[in-house]
C-alpha positions as CSV (number, residue, x, y, z in Angstrom):
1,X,-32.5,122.2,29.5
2,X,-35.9,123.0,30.1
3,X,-36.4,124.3,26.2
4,X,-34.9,121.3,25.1
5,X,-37.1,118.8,27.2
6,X,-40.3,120.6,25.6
7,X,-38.9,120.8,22.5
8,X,-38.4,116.7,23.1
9,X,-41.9,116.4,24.3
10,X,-43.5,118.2,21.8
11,X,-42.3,115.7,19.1
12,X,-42.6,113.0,21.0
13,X,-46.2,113.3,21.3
14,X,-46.3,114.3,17.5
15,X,-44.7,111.1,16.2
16,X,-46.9,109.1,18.1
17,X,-50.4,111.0,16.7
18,X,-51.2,112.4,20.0
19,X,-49.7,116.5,19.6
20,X,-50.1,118.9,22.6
21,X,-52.5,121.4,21.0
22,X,-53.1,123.0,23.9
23,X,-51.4,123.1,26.8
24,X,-53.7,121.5,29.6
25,X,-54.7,123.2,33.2
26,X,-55.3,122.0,36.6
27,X,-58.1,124.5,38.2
28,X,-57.4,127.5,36.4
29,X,-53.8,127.5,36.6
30,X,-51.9,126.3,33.3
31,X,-49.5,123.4,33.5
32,X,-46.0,124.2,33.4
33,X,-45.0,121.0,31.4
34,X,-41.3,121.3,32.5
35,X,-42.2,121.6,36.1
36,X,-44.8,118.3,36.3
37,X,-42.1,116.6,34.5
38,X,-38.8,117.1,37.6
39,X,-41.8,117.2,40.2
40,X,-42.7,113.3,39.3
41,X,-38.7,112.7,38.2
42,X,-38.2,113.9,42.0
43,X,-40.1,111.4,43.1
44,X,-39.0,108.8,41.3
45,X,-40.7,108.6,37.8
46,X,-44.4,107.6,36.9
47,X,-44.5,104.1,38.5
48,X,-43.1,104.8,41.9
49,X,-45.5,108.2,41.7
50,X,-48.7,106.1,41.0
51,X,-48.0,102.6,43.5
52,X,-46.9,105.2,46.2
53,X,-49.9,107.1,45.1
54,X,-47.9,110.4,45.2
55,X,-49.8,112.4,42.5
56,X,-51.3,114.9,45.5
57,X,-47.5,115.6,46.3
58,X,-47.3,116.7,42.8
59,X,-49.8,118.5,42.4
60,X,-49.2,120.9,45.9
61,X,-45.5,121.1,44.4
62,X,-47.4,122.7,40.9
63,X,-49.1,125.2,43.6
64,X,-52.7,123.8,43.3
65,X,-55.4,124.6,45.4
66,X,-55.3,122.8,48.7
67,X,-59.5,122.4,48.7
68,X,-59.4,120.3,45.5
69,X,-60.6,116.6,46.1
70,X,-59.9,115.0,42.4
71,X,-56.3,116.6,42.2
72,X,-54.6,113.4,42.4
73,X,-56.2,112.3,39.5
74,X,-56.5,115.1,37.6
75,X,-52.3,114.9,37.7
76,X,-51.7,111.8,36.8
77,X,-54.1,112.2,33.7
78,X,-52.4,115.3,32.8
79,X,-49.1,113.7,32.8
């Protein structure tokens, strides 16, 4: 399932001229794509995430440093 979804992703964001080249990180820590993605499906998808301004949740679920003060945003942008 989780190959799949990246697999998905990856052309996904092809076709539409944006492609992963890299995968992006929050504080040192790479993103594990396939984790973000059931973290913010937990909570409901993107929209419910952002207007119950969740994106902190997400990130502690990713294992992010507890001291950093743009983490909410740094997830959503990542996402």
């Amino acid at each position: 399932q989780e190959e799949a979804f990246l697999v998905s992703l990856y052309k996904f964001m092809k076709e539409r001229r944006t492609p992963i080249e890299r995968i992006p990180h929050l504080g040192f820590k790479q993103i594990n794509l396939w984790k973000i993605h059931k973290a913010v499906e937990k909570l409901g998808a993107y929209e419910l995430v952002t207007g119950r301004r969740l994106w902190k949740s997400v990130y502690d679920e990713l294992g992010g440093s507890p001291g950093s003060t743009s983490a909410a945003t740094c997830t959503r942008r990542h996402y």
